[in-house]
N, C-alpha and C positions, 0 to 999 in steps of 0.2 A: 486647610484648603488645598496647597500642594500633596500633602498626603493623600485625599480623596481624587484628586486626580490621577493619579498612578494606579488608585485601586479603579478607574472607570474605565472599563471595557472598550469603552467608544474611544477614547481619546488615544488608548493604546491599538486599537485597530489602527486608527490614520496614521499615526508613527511607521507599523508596520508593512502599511500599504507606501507612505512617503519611502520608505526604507528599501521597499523592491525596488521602487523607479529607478533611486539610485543606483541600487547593483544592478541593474536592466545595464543603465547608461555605462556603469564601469566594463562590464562583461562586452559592450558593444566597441571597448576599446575608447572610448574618450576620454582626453584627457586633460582635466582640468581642478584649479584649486574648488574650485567650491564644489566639485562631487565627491571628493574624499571628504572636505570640511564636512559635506551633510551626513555621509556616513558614520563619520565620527561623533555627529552630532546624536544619531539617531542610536548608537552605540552606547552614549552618556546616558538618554532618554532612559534604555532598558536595562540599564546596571543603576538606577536611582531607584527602579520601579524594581529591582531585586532587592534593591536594600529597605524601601517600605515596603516592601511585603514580609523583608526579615523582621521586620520591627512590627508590621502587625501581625504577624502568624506565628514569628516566634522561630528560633534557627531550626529545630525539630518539626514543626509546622509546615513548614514553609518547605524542606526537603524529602518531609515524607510523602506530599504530593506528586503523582507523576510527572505533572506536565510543567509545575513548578523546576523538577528537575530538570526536566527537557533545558527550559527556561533558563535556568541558572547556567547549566554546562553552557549551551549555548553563548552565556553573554562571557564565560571565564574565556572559553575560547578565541571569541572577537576580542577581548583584553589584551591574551597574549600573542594577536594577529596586529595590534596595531602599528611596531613599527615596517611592518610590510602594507599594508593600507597606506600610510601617510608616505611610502617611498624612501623612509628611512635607512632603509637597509637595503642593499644590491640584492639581486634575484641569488647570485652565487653563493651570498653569507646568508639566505635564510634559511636554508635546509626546510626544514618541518615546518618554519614557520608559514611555508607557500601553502600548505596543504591545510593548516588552519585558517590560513586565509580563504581557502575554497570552501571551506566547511561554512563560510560566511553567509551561504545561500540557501542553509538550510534553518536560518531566520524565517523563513514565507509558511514554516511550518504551525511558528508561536501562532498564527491566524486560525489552524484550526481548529481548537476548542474554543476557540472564543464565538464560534456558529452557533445558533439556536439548536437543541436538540441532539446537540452533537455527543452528549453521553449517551444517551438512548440508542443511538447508532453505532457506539463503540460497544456495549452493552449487546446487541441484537451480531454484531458482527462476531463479537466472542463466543457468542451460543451458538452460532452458525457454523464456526470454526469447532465444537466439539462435537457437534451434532454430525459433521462430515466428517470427523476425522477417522475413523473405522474405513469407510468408502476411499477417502485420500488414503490411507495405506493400502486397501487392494490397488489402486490404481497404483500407485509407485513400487508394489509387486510386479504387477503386470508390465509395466513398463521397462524395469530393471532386466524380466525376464526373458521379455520382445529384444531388450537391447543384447544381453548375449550370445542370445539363438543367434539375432545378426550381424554380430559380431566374427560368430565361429564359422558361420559361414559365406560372408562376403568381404572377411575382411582382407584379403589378398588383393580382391577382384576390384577393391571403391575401399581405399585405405583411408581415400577424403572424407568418407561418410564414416567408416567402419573398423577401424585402424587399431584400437583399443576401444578397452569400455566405457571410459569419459566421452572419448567421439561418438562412440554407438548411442551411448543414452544420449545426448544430446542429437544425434540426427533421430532417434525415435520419436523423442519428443516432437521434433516439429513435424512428423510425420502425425502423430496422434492431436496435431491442432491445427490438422488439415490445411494448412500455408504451403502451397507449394507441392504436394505430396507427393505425385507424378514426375518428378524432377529425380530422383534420387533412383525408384525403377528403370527408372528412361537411361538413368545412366549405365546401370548395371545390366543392360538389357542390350545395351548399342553391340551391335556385331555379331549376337545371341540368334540361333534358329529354333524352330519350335521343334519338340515343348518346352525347352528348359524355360525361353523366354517367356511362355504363358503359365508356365510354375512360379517364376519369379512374381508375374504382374500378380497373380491370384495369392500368395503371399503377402504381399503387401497391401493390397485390400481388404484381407481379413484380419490386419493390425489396423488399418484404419476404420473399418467397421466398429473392432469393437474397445480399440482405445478412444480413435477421436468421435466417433459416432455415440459409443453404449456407455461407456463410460463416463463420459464430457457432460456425455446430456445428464447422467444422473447425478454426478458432482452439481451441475449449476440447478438442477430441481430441489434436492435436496437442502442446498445453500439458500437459495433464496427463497424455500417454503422457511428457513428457522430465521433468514433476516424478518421476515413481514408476521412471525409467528405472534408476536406483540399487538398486530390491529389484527390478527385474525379473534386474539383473546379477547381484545375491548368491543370485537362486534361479539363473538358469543354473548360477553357477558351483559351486551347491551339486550339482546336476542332474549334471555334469561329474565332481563329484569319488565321488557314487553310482556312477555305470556305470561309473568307474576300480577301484572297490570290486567291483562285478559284475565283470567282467572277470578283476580277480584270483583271486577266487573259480572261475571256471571254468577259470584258470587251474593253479590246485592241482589241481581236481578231477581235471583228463587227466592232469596230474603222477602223483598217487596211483591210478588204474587202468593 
């Protein structure tokens, strides 16, 4: 009976959902025995539910699953987080163990396979991710090479934006996702008389045209024509299996005249 409850989905949802509240409440800074006691509690919950799962799946079973693993790491973790959880330990003597402690919050992730559908979605998102990946390296061409063009040449002028090429690529980027994007011209522009100032602006229009405009658009076409590629097959083949039905249909009909 206890063993089937650790194997039931539902019962391990409310754990997980009881188990955020918790770290909500800690993160919000309160401080009290019974919200460490529940975390600790909810701690116990998913290191029993590691150990029947080891016992029904089997120790190779049980770790050659992904999210099993996810799962497992996750609860070692919380383990050797405990004595910083219960206050055991001064902030000064935990070293590393502060930082496994933060790791504590990525417990709300165990929640997502356990959604309906949700391999289908992982499934459809990995196809999506190969299906774009040729287009995602032009674009990270494009972009690498927008960044050193402006690099080499603004970078005296907006060392803020352009300084090296970790700075460059990162101000392209957000240039190329349209956030702000007049901001960075405007800078480099201030004090500037024409033309150089409308060389600069029309410059950076045609990075934005055709990173965050032609490229952006065709990334998320592309992406989300291979997410939905799956119901576009199950209408085809619905589509398929109607005008096999038609078909038959007129085929009686000549039968019967």
């Amino acid at each position: 009976m206890i063993t089937n409850l650790f194997l039931n989905d539902r019962f391990i949802l409310t754990v997980i959902f009881f188990n955020c509240i918790v770290l909500f409440l800690e993160e919000m800074g309160l401080q009290h025995p019974f919200i460490w006691t529940a975390d600790v509690v909810c701690l116990v919950l998913f290191t029993i539910e590691m150990v029947v799962k080891h016992r029904a799946y089997g120790v190779r079973g049980y770790w050659s699953n992904g999210w099993n693993r996810m799962d497992g790491i996750l609860v070692l973790v919380g383990l050797i987080s405990i004595p910083g959880t219960m206050g055991l330990l001064p902030t000064s003597q935990l070293g590393v163990l502060v930082v496994f402690r933060a790791l504590r919050v990525f417990r709300f992730f165990k929640v997502v396979h356990l959604f309906p559908n949700f391999s289908v979605i992982m499934r459809n998102f990995s196809k999506a991710l190969c299906d774009s990946s040729s287009l995602f390296a032009g674009y990270m061409v494009v972009l690498f090479l927008s960044a050193m063009v402006s690099c080499e040449l603004f970078g005296q002028r907006a060392p803020e934006y352009f300084a090296d090429p970790l700075v460059s690529i990162a101000s392209t980027f957000r240039l190329f996702t349209i956030e702000g994007w007049y901001e960075i011209p405007d800078a480099l522009c201030e004090g500037l008389e024409r033309p150089y100032s409308t060389l600069i602006y029309l410059y950076f229009i045609s990075m934005l045209v055709l990173g965050g405009i032609i490229f952006m658009s065709l990334l998320n076409s592309v992406f989300v024509d291979a997410m939905v590629s799956d119901n576009n097959d199950e209408v085809l083949r619905k589509l398929e299996q109607i005008e096999k039905k038609l078909d038959d249909l007129e085929r009686q009909q000549r039968n019967v005249q």
